[in-house]
Structure formats: C-alpha cells, structure tokens
N, CA and C atoms as a LAMMPS dump frame, in Angstrom:
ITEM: TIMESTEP
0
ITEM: NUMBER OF ATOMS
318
ITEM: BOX BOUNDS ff ff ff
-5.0000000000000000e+02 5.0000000000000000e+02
-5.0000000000000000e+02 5.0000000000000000e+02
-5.0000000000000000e+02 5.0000000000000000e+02
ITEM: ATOMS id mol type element x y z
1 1 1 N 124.419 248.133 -16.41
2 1 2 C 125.218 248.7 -17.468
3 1 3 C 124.361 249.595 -18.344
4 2 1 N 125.581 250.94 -18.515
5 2 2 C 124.38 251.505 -19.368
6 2 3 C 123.759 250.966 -20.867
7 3 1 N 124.832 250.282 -21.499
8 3 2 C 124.74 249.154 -22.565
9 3 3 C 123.442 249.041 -23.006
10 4 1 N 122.703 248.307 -21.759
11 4 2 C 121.889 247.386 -21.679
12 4 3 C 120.268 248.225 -21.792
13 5 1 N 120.656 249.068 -21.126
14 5 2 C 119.186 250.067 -21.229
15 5 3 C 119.421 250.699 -22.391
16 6 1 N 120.297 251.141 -23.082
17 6 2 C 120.367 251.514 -24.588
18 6 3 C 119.738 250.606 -25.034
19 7 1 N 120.763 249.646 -25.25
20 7 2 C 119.985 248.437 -25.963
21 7 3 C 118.631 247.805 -26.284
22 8 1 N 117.789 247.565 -24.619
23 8 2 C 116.594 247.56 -24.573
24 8 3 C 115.55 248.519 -25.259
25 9 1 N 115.613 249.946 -25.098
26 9 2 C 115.365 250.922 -25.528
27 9 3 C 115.471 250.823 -27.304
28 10 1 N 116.671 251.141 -27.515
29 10 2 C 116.611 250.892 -28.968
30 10 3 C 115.694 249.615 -30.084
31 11 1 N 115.815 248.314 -29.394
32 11 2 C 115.567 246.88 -29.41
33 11 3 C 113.499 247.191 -29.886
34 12 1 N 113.18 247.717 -28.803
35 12 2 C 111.825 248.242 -28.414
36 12 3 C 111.295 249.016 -29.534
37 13 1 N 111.839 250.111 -29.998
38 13 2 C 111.586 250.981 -30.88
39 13 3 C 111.82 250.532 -32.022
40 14 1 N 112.392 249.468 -32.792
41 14 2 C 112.876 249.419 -34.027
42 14 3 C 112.157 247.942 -34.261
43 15 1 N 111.562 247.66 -33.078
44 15 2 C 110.703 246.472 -33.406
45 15 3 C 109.298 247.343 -33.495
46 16 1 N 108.989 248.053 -32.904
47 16 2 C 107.547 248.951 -33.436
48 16 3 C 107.681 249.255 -34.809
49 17 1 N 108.803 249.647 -35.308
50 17 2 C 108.984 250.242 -36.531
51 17 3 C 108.764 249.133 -37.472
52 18 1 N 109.319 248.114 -37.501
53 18 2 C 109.086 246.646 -38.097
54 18 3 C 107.605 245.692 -37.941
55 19 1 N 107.047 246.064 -36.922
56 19 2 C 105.483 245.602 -37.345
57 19 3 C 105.09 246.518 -38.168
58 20 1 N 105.557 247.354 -37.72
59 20 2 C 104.724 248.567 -39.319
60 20 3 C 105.159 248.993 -40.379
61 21 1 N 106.503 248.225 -40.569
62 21 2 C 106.754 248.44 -41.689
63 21 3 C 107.584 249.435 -42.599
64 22 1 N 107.513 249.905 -41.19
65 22 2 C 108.589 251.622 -41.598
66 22 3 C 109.996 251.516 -41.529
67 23 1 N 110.579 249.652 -41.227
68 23 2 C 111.91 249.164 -40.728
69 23 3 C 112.148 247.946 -41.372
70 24 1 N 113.279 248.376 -42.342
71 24 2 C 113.465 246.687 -42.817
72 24 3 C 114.686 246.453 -42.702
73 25 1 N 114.844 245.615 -41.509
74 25 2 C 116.738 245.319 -41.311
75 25 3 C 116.58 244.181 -39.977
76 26 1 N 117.709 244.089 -39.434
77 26 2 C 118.048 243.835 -38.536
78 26 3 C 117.898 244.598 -37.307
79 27 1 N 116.864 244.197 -36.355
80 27 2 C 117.048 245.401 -35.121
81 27 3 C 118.108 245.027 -34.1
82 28 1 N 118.288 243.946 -33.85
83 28 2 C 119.243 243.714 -32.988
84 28 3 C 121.003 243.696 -33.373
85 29 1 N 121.162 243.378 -34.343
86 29 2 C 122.598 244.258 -34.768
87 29 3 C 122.709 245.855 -34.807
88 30 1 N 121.569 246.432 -35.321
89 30 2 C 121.687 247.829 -35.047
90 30 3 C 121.722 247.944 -33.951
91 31 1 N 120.85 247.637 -32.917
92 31 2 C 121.091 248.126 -31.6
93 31 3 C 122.368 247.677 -30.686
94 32 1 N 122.746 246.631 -31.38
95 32 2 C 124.685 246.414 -30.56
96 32 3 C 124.963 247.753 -30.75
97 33 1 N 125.185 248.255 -32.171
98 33 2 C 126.132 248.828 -32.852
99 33 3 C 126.004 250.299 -32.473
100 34 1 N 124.943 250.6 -32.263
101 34 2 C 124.224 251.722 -31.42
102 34 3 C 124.61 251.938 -30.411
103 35 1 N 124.324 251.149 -29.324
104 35 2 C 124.707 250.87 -27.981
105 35 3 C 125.916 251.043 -27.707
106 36 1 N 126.502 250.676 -28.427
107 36 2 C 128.274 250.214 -28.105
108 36 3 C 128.861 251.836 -28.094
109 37 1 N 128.356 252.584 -29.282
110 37 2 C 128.358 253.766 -29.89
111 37 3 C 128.613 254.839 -28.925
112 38 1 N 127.162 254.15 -28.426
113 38 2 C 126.501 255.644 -27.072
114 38 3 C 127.508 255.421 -26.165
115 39 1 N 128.178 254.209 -26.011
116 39 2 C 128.789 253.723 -24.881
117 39 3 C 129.857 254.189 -24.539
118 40 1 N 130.899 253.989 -25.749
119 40 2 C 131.954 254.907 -26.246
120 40 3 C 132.055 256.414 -26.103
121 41 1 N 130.475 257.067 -26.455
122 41 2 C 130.7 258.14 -26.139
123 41 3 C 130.917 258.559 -24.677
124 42 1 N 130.106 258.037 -24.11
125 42 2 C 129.834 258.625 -22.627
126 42 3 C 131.484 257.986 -21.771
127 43 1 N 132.545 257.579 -22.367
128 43 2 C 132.986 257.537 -21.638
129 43 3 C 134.203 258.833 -21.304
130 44 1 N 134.727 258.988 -19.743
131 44 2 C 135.582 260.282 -19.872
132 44 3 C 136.642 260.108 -20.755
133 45 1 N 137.031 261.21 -20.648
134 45 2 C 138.156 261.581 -21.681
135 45 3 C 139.553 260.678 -21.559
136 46 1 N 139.354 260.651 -19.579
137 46 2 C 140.824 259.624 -20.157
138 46 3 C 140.538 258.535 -20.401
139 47 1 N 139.844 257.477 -19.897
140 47 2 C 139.34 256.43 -20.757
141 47 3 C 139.11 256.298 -22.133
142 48 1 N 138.165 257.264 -22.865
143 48 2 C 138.064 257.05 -24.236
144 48 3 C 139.751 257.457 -24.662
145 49 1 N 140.645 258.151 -24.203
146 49 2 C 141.886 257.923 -24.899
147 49 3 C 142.598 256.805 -24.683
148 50 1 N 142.158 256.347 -23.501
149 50 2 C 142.833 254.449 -23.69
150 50 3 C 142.216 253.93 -24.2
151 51 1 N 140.958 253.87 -24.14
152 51 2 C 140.051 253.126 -25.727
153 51 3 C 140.134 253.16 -26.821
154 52 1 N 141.077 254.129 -27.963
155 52 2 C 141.493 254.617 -28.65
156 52 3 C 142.745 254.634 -29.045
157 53 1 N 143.556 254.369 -28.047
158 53 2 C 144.741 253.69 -27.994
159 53 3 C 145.143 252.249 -28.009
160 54 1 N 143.863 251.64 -27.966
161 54 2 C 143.883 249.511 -28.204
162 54 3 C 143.107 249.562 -29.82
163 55 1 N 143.956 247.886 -29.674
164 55 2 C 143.772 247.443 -30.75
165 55 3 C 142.481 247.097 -31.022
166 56 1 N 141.954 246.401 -32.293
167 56 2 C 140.985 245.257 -32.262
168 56 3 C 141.578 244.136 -32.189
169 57 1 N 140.752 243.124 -31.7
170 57 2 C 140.871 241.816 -31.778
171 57 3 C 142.021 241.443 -30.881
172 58 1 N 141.49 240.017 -30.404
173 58 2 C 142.542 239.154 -29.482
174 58 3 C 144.051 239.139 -29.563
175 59 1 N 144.15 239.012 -31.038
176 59 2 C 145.24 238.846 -31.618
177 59 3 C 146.308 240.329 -31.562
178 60 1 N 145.815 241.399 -31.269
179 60 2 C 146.809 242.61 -31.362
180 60 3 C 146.543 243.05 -29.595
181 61 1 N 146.418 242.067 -28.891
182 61 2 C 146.409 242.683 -27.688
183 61 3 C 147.159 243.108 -27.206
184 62 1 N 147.148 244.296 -26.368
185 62 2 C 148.223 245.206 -26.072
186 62 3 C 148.156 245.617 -23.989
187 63 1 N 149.32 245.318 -23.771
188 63 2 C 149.64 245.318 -22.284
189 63 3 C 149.771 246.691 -21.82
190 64 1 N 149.585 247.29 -19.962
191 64 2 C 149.504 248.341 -19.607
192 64 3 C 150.858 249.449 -19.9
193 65 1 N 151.84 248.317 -19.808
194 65 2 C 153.367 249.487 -20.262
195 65 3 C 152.624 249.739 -21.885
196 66 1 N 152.858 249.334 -22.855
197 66 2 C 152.354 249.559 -24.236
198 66 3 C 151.361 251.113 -24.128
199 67 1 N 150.728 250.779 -23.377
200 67 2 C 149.555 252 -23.695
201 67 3 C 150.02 253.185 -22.192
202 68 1 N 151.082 252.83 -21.493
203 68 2 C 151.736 253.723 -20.923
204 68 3 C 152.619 254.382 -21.778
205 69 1 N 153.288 254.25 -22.622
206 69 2 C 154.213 254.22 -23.744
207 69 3 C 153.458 255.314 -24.627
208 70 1 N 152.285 254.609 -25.166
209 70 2 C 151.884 255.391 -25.924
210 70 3 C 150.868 256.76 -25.44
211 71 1 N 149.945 256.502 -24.314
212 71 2 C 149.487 257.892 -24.199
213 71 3 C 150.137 258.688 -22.535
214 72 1 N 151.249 258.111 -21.74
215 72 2 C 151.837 258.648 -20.843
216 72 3 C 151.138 258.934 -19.786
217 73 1 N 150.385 258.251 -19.452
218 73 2 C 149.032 257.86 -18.081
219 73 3 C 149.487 256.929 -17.359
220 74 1 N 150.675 256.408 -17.026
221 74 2 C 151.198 255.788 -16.024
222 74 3 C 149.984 254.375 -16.286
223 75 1 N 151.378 253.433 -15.987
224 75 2 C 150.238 252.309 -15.812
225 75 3 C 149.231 251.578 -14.797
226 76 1 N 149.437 252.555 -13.65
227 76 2 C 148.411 251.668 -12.384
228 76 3 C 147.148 253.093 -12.975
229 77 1 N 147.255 253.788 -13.344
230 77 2 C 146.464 254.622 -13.652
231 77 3 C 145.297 254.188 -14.546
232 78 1 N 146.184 253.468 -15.908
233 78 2 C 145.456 252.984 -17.019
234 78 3 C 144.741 251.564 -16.143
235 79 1 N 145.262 250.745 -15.433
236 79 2 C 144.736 249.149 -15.267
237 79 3 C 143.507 250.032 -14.492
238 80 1 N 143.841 250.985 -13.783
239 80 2 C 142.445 251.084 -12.894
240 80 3 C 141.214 251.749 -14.148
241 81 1 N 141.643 252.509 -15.234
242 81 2 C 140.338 253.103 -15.628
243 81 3 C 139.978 251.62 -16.484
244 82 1 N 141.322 251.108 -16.795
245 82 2 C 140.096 249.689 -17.472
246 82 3 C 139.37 249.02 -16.939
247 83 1 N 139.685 248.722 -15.338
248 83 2 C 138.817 248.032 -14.667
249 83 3 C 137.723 249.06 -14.552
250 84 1 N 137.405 250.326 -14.28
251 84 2 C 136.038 251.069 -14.412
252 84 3 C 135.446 251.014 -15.777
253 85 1 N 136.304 250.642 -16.96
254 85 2 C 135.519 250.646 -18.131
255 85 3 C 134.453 249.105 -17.778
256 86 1 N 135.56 248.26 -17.53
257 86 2 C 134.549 246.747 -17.11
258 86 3 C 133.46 247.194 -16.827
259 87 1 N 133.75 247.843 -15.566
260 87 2 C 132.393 247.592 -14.414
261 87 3 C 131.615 248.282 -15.525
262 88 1 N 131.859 249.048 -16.346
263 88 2 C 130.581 250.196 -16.675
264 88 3 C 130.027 249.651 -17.869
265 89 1 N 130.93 249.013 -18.911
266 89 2 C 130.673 248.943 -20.313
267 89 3 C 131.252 247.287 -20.651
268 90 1 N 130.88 246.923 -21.988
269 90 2 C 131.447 245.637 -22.193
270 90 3 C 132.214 246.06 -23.422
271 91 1 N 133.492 246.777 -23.592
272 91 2 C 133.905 247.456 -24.456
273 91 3 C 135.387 246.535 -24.974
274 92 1 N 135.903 246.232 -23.452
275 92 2 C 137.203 245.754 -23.93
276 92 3 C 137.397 244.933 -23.399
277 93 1 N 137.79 243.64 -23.778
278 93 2 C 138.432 242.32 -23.111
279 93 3 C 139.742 242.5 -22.902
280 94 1 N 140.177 241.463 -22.165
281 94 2 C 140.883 241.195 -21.351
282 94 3 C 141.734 239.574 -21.214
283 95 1 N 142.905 239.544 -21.356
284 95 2 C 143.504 238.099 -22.08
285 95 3 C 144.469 238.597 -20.546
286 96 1 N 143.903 237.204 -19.437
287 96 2 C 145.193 236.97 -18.324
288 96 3 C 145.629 236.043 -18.577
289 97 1 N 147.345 236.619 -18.416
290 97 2 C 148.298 235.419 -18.819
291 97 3 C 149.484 235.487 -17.575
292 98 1 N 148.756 234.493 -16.423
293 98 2 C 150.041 234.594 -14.958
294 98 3 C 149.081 235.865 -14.76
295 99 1 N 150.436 236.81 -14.185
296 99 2 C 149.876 237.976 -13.352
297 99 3 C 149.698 238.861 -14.242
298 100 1 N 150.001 238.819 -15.917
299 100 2 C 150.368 240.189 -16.369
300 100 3 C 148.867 239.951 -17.204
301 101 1 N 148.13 241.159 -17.93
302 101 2 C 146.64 241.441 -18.497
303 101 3 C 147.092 242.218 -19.825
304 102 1 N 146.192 241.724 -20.513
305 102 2 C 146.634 242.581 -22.109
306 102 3 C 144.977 242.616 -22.727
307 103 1 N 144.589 243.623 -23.105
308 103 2 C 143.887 244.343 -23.334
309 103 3 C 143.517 244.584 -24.755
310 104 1 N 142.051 244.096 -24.75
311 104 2 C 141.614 244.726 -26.094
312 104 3 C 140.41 245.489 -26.724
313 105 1 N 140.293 245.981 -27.692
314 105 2 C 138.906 246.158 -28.205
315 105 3 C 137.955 245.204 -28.615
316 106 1 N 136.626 245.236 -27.974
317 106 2 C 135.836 243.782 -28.396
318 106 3 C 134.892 244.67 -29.843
C-alpha cells in the first residue's frame, strides 16, 4: 500500500526532526494524517468522486444505489472502484450485512 511507504517515510523524518529538536508534536498522528492525505490525492478522479460522495463514520453508512443516485456511475461500476480503493488504500470501510455492503469513510 502506498499508505504505508508514506507513512514510513514521513514517521522517519519527523523523528530526526525530534532528536533535534526542530519537532515538537506527535509524529505518528501527523503521519496518519499525512498519509491518508497523499492517499486521497492520488486517487483517480472517479474514485475520489465516490470518496467524496460517503459519509464519515459507521453510523451514516451509505449503500451502492445511494451513491449511484447521487453521482450516476452505475452501481457495479462504483462496488468495483471501491474494491480497487481496498486493495490500494485503507480509506473506506465497509459494513456487510447478508449480501448487500454499505460503505464508509474511515
């Protein structure tokens, strides 16, 4: 995942900065928050518009008609770029209930 080499990367550098002093925080929340960031960006266009189209949190999860509804990408279209968001990123969960999947922002 590219996540993860952000992460590492960032993690690395902001702990150099903190033995010396030039860093006073948290490096590993910045680097989620970073990461997640870069992550978001790099994704294509139609994905980041279904990413953009979910909610936060468990609780406002939203199913493939819903976000067919709202950005008109057919829904075997949308289930497949979420499953490529999976494979690529850890961006959005996923609540299975039976056969049907509802979708969120983590």
């Amino acid at each position: 995942m590219i996540e993860n080499k952000v992460y590492a990367a960032i993690i690395l550098r902001l702990e150099e900065l903190e033995h010396k002093g030039a860093y006073n925080g948290n490096a590993h929340h910045l680097a989620q928050d970073l990461a997640k960031m870069v992550s978001i960006e790099l994704l294509s266009k139609q994905q980041r518009f279904i990413y953009d189209n979910l909610d936060d949190g468990r609780f406002c999860a939203v199913d493939a008609k819903y976000l067919d509804y709202a950005t008109g990408l057919g829904t075997k279209n949308i289930s497949s770029q979420i499953q490529q968001i999976q494979k690529k990123t850890n961006l959005i969960g996923i609540i299975k209930n039976g056969k049907n999947f509802k979708y969120y922002k983590l």
